[in-house]
C-alpha positions in Angstrom: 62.9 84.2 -65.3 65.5 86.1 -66.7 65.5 90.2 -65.9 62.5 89.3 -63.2 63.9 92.1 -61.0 62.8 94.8 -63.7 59.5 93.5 -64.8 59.2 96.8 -67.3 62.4 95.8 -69.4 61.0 94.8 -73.1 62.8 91.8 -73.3 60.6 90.6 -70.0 57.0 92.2 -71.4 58.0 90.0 -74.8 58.8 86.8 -72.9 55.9 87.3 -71.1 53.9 87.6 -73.9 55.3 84.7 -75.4 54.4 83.0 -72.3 50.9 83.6 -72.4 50.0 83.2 -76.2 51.7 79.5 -74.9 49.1 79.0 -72.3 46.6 79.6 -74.2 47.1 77.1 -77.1 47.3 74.0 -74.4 45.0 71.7 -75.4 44.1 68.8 -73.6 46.8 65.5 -74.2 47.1 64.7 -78.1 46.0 61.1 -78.7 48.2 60.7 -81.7 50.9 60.4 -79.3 49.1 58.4 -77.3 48.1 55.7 -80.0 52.3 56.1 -81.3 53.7 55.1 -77.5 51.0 52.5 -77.2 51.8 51.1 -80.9 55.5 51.5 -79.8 55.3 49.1 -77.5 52.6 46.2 -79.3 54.5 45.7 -82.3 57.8 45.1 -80.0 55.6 42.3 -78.6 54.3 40.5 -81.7 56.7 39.3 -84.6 55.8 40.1 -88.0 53.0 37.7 -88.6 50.6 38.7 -85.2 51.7 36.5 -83.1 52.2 37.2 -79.5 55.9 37.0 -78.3 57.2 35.0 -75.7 59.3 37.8 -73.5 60.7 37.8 -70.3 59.1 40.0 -67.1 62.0 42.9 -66.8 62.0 42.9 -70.8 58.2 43.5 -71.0 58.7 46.4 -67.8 61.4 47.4 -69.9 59.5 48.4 -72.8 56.7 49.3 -71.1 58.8 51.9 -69.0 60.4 52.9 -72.7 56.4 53.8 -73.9 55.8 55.4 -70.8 58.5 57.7 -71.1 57.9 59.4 -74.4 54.1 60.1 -72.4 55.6 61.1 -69.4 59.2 63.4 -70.4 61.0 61.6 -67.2 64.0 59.2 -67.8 63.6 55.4 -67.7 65.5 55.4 -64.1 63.6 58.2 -63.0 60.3 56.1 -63.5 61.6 52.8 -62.4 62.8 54.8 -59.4 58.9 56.5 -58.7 57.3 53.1 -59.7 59.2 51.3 -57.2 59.4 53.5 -54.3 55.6 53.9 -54.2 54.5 50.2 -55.7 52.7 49.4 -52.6 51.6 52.3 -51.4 49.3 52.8 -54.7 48.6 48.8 -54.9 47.3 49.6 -50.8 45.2 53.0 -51.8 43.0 51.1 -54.1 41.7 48.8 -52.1 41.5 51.1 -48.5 44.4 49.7 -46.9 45.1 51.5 -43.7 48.1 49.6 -43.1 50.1 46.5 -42.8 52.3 44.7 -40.1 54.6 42.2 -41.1 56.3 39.7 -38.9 59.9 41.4 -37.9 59.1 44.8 -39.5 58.0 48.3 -38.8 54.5 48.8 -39.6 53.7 50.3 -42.8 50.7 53.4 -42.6 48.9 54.1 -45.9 46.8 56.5 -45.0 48.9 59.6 -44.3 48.3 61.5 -48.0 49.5 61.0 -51.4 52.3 63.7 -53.6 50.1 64.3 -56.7 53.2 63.8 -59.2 54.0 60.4 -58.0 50.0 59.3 -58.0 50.1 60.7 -61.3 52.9 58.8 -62.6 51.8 55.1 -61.2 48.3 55.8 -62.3 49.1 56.5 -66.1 52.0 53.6 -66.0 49.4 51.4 -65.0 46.9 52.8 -67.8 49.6 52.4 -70.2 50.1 49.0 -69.4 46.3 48.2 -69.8 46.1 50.1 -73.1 49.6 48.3 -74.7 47.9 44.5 -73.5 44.3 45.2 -75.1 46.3 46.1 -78.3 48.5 43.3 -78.2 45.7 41.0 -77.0 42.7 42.4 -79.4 39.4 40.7 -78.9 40.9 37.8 -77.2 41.6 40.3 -74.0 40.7 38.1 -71.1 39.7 41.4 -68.8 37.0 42.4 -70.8 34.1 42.9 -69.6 30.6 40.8 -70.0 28.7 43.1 -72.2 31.1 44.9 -73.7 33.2 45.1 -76.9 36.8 45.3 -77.2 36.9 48.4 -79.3 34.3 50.2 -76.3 36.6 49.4 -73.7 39.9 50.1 -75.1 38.4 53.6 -76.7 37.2 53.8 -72.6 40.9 52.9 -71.7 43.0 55.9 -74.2 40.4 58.2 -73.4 41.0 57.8 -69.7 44.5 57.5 -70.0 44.6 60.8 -72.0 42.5 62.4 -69.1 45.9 61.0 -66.7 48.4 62.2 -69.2 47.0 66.3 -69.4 46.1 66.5 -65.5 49.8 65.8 -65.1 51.3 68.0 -68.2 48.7 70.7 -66.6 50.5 70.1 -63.2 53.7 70.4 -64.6 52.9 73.8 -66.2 51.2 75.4 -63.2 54.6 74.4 -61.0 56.5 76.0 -63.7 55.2 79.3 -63.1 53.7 79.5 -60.2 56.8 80.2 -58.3 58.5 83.0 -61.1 55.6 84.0 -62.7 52.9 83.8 -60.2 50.7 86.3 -62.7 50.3 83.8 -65.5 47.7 82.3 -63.4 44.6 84.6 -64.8 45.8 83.4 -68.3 46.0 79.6 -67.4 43.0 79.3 -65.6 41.3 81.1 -68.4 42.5 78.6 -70.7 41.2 75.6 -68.9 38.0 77.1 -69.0 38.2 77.3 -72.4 39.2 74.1 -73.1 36.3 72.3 -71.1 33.8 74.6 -73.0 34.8 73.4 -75.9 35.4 69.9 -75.4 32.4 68.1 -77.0 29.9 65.5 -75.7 28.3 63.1 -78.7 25.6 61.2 -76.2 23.7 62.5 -73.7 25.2 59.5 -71.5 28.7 60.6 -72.5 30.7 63.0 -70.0 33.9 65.2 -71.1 36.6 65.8 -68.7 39.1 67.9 -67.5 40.7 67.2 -64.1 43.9 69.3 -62.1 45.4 68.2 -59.2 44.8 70.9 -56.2 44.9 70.3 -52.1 47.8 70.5 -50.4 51.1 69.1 -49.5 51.3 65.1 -49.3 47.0 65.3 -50.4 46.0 64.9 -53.8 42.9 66.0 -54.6 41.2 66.5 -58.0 38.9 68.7 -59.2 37.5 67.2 -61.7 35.8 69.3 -64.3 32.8 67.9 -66.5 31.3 68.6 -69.6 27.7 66.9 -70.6 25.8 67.6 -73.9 23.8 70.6 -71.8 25.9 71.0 -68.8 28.8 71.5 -66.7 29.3 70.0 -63.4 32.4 70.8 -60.8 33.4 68.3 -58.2 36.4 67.0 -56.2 37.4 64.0 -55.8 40.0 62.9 -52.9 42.5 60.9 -53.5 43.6 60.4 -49.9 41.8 56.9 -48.9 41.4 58.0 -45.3 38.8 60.7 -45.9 36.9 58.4 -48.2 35.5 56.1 -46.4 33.6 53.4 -48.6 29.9 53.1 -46.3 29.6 57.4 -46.1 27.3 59.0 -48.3 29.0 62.2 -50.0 28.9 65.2 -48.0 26.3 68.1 -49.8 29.1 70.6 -48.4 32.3 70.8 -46.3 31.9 71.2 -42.5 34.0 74.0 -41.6 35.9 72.4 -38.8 37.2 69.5 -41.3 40.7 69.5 -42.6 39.7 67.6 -45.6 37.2 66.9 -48.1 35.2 63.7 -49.5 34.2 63.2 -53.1 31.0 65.9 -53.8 29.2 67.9 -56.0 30.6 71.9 -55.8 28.6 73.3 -58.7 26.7 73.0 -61.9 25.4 75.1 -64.5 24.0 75.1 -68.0 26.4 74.9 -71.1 24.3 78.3 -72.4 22.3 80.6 -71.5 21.6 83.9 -70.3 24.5 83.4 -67.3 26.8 81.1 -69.6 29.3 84.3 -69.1 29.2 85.2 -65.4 29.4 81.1 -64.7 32.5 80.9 -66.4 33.9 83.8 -64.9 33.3 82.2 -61.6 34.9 78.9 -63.0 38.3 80.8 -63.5 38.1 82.7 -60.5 37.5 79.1 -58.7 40.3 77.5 -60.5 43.0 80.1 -60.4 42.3 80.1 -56.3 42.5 76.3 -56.2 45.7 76.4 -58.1 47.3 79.3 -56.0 46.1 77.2 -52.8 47.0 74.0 -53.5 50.8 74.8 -51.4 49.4 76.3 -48.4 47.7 75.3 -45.3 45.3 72.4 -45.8 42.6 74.4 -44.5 42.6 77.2 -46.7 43.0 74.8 -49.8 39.7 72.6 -48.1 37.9 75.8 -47.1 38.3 77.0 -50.9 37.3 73.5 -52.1 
């Protein structure tokens, strides 16, 4: 930031004012825009009288990538270039692939950690892509499943994808200022807390959620914060397929010696209540030391966590 070196200068104090009234009017990821990409895209796919296109591969990518975009504020090369570079790393993550040997090639690993931007990016891409086909597709969406309606699993679908879309605009900010102006931290993690507690549940089965990308270096990690009808429950949840093994139970709490974390329950607490205020200080406390963590050694950020 401009005038950094003199931190007392007004035109700093106003820009920094600015900067927090900013952070906190965030709100989580509006849907409007999601519905307008997703829209974008679907009627470029059926003519005039609702009948499905026939289109080629690269032109449906092609407009895919063009929706994506407007979500994501990267270029069309930029995303091909993410999308292709980690392809089959992502396709490997989600079903525990450790790591694959070819015949006349290098061994590819798998397991070695995950840049939260680039999970970010291939995880809402491949949202978007599910989202734009159920529109297009409507009730005759062959991927729906037994039980279900279309309009409950596409409302499932934008409300996950809009869960994608602010953990990485959330990521974005916090790498904005983190490294110029490292104080903005109280305010942001003040605003997150607000946002979860005012995020509304309508069913006791239903769960609100806010999730940020924390850990460190090459792990992503989320912590993943929920909202019920009467509570509020903290956990993380690794990304990094190596520490979450599919036969282990959850750990209750992390062993000290461990460098890394599985999936588990940090805290809970009720939604009001005598202790409503001292819990959500401790939220923002826990937050803002996740954020500021989530660059250094992996075992502060796990011993944090």
């Amino acid at each position: 930031m401009k005038h950094k070196e003199n931190n007392n200068t007004k035109e700093y104090l106003d820009a920094m004012d600015m900067c927090k009234w900013i952070l906190k009017q965030r709100t989580i990821y509006p849907m409007k825009r999601i519905e307008y990409a997703i829209d974008y895209v679907k009627d470029k796919l059926i003519d005039k009288n609702g009948i499905i296109k026939v289109i080629d591969e690269e032109s449906y990518e092609t407009l895919l990538q063009e929706g994506a975009t407007f979500l994501l504020g990267v270029s069309q090369k930029e995303l091909k270039e993410t999308l292709i570079k980690n392809n089959l790393l992502y396709w490997a993550a989600g079903r525990n692939i450790v790591s694959i040997k070819t015949e006349n090639a290098n061994q590819r690993i798998f397991d070695e950690g995950w840049y939260p931007l680039p999970f970010l990016i291939n995880r809402i891409f491949l949202l978007f892509e599910i989202c734009v086909r159920m529109k297009r597709e409507g009730r005759s969406f062959i991927g729906l499943p037994r039980g279900k309606t279309f309009e409950q699993v596409y409302e499932k679908g934008v409300k996950e994808l809009q869960v994608q879309l602010t953990t990485y605009w959330d990521y974005l900010t916090t790498e904005e200022f983190e490294k110029d102006c490292p104080e903005l931290i109280d305010d942001w993690s003040c605003n997150v807390v607000d946002r979860l507690m005012g995020l509304k549940s309508i069913s006791s089965n239903e769960c609100c959620e806010i999730s940020l990308a924390v850990g460190h270096k090459k792990h992503c990690i989320y912590l993943s914060l929920c909202k019920t009808l009467t509570s509020i429950l903290v956990r993380i949840d690794n990304r990094w397929m190596k520490t979450v093994p599919s036969n282990i139970s959850p750990p209750k709490k992390i062993d000290n010696d461990c460098e890394w974390a599985q999936p588990y329950l940090v805290s809970y607490f009720q939604c009001s209540g005598s202790n409503v205020k001292q819990n959500k200080e401790w939220l923002k406390e826990y937050i803002k030391n996740a954020t500021k963590l989530r660059d250094s050694q992996s075992k502060k950020s796990m011993k944090h966590l």
